[in-house]
N, C-alpha and C positions, 0 to 999 in steps of 0.2 A: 504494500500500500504506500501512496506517494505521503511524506510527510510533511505539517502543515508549515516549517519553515522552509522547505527546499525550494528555491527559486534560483530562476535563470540570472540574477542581479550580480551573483558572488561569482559569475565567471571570470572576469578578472578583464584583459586586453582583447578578447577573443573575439569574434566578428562573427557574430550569430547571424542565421541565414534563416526566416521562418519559412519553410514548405507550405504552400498550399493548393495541393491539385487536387481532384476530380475524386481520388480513392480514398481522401483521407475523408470521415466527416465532418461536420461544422458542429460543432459541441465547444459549450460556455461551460467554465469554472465555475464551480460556487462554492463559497466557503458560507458557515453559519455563524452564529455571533461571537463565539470564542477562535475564530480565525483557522477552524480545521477544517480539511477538505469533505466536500460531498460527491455523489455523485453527478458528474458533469450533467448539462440538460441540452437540450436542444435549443436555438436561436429563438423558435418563437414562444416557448416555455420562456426563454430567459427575457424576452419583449413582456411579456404579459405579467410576470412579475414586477419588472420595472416600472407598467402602468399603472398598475395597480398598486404602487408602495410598497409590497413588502418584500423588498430587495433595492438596494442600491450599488452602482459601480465599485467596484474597488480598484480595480487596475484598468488602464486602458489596452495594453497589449503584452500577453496574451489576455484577450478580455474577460474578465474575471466580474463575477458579483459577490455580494455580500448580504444574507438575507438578516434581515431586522426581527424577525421572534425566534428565538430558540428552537431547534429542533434533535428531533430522537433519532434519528431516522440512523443507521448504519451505514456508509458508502460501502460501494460493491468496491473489489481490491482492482490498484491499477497499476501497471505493469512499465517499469521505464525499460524499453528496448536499446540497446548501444552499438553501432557498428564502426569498430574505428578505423581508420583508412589513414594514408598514409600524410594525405592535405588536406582533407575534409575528416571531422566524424559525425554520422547520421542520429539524432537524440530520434525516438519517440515513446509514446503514451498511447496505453494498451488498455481494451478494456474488452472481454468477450471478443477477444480475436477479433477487434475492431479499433483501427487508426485513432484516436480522438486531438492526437496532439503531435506534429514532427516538425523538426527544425534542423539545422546543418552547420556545425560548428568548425571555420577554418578554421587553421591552425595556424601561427605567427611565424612557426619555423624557418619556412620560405626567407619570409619579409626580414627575420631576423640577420638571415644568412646574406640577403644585398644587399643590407645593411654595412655591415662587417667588410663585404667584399668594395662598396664603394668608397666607405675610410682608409681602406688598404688601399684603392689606388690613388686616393688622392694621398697618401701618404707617403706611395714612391714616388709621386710626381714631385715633391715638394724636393725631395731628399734630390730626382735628378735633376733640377733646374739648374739653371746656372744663375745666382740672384746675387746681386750687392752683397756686401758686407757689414755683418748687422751686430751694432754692440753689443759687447756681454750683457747675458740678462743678469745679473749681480748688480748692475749698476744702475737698473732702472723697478730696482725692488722699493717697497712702501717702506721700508725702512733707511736707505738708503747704504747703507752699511757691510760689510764685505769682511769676511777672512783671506789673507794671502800664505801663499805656501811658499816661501824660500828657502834657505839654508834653515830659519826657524818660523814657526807660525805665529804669525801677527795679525791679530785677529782684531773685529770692530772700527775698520778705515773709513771714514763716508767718501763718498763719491763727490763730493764737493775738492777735497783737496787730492784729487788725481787726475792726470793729465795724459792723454791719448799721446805716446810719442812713436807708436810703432805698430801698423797694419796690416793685414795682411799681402795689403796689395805692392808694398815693398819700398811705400816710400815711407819718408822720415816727417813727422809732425810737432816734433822737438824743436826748440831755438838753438 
């Protein structure tokens, strides 16, 4: 039996796909006043309740009602079906070897993977340009301040009292 928190909301990044063709049928949710499921109903059961008041929306998609008195009544048991695939996997809701609810859940993978693959190449491209020459980033930190590593380490210089004298490109910047 489906349980009365399990919803499609907690799926995370995932790109749900709702089915709706020809085989499935058209069957409304209902939950009762303590928010547990019932047995689904049919469209125009679920209209005549609505006109009648005693039933109001609760969700817009999948659409869902919520009836206003209390009821006894037992749901029949509903069966979530899963087929998972290797880019898609197929969700449905099962009731007497009847369709009542299916949807199609892509999977990120892919999307993850072009991801990764298009930072990679902008990655080598950067590394094969041939671009200016760009100063240390040490010298353009919020703090401004720098460790140097000579014969001994002298540490906390700012970048105020240091002076470019030598580049890579070979000339001299010094007086």
């Amino acid at each position: 039996m489906l349980q009365a928190n399990t919803s499609l909301d907690n799926i995370g990044e995932a790109n749900i796909t709702f089915v709706g063709d020809t085989t499935m049928s058209n069957q409304i949710f209902v939950l009762d006043t303590d928010h547990k499921p019932l047995t689904p109903c049919t469209a125009g059961m679920a209209r005549s309740l609505l006109k009648a008041g005693r039933a109001a929306v609760f969700r817009q998609f999948p659409f869902t009602i919520i009836l206003k008195k209390e009821v006894t009544a037992t749901p029949e048991p509903i069966e979530i079906k899963i087929d998972a695939g290797s880019k898609t996997t197929g969700l449905a809701l099962v009731q007497k070897e009847e369709a009542i609810f299916g949807a199609e859940l892509s999977h990120r993978g892919q999307a993850i993977k072009n991801n990764l693959e298009s930072r990679r190449s902008l990655r080598r491209g950067r590394r094969n340009r041939k671009t200016r020459y760009r100063q240390a980033r040490f010298a353009v930190r919020s703090t401004g301040s720098f460790n140097i590593s000579a014969s001994t380490l002298i540490q906390g210089i700012s970048h105020k009292y240091c002076k470019t004298i030598h580049r890579k490109d070979g000339y001299s910047y010094g007086s």
